[in-house]
N, C-alpha and C positions, 0 to 999 in steps of 0.2 A: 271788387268790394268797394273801392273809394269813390268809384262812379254811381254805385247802390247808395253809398252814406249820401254825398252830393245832393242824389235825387231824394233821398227822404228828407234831408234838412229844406232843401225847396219845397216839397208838397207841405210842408210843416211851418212854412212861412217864416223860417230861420234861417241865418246866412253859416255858409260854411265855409272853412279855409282849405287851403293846400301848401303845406310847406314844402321846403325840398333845399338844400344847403347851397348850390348855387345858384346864380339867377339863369344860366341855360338851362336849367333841367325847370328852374321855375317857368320859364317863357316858351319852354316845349310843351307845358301841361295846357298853360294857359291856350295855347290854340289848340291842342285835342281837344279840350274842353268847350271853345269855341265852337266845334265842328258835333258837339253832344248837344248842349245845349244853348246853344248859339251864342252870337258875340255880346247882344245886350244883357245875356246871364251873370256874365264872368267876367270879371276884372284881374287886375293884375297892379301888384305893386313890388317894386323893390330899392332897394337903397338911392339909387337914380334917377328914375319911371315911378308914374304911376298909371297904369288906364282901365277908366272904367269902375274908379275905387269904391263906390255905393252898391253895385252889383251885391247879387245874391250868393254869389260864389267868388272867393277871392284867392288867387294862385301868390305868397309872396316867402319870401324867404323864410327862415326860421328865426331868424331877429327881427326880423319884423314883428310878427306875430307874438316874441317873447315881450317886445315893446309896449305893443298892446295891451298885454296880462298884465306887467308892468306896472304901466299909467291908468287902467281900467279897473281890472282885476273881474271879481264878479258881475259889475255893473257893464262888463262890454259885450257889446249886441251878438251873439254867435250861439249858435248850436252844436256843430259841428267840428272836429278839427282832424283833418286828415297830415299826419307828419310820416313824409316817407322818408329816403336814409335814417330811422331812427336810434339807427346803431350810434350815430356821432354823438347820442347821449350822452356817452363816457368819456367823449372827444377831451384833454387835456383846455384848449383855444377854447372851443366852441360849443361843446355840451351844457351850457347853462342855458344856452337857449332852445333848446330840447326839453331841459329840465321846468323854467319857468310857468310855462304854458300847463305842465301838469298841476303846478302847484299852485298858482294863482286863477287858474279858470275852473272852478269845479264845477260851474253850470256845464260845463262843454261834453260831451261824445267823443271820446278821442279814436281814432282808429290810425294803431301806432304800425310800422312796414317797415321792414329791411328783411333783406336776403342772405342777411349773415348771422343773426344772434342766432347763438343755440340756445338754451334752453332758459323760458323766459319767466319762469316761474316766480321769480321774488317782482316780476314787472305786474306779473299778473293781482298776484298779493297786493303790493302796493298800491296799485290802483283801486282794489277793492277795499283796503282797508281807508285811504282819501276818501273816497269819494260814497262810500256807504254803498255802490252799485255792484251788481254783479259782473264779471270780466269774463270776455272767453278768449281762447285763443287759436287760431287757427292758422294750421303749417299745414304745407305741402314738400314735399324734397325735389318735386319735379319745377323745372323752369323754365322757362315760358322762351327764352332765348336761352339755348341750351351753350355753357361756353366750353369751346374746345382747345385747348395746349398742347404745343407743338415745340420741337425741337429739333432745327436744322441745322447743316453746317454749312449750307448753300446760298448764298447771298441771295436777296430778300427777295428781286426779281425775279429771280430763279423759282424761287419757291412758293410764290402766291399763288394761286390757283384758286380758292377757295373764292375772294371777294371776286375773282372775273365772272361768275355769277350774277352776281349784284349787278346792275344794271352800271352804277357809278364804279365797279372795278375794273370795266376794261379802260374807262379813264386812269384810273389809280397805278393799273400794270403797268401803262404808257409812260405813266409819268417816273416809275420808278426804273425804266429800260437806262441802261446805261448809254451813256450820248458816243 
């Protein structure tokens, strides 16, 4: 879906964002995103870095982006806002910068993600009632990397098995052999 929003804010001559709480999961998007829409599409900024920041698509943290709203407000150039972990809305630290972005950007398209809220109904409401638009929402329970828990009493070498698969776990197995 957030590669679907991406491409209609492009074909729509609007720039779109990509949050995500740290700057690795930011700088992992930002070259998938690379490898979609190639490197002159997409930029990337975060508290340190910035590359590529006029791009049509922007990968950057979610303080950033609240900064933006911030100092902008309706007047900043975007279409689009994809915020993934949005679960840290209610973060104690750091949920204002989740929250910002809804209240001061109402030009924007938000398409909000996490793998964890249940049931999202007052998010949904609230957006519809901001913004005057209609909201939908869409869940699935299946996941895409499915996680599986485990409990041994066998020391950790012993017991991996699973990542020697992985191409990087018969390095991993190696490394955790006892000397």
């Amino acid at each position: 879906m957030a590669i679907a929003a991406h491409f209609q804010a492009m074909a729509q001559g609007q720039r779109s964002y990509y949050t995500a709480p740290i700057k690795a999961l930011v700088s992992e998007k930002f070259f998938a995103l690379c490898e979609i829409f190639g490197a002159e599409n997409v930029g990337m900024i975060t508290g340190d870095s910035g590359v590529n920041q006029d791009a049509p698509i922007i990968c950057c943290t979610a303080e950033i982006l609240a900064n933006i709203a911030l100092r902008e407000g309706p007047a900043a150039e975007l279409g689009t806002v994809i915020m993934d972990e949005f679960h840290f809305y209610s973060d104690p630290q750091r949920g204002w910068a989740w929250q910002v972005p809804l209240l001061e950007l109402p030009q924007a398209q938000f398409l909000l993600m996490s793998a964890t809220l249940g049931d999202v109904t007052r998010f949904e409401e609230g957006m519809t009632a901001l913004t005057g638009r209609a909201t939908t929402t869409v869940s699935s329970a299946e996941r895409p990397i499915p996680l599986h828990y485990y409990y041994h009493q066998t020391p950790v070498h012993e017991t991996l098995e699973e990542p020697a698969v992985h191409p990087a776990g018969a390095g991993l197995r190696r490394a955790l052999q006892p000397a």
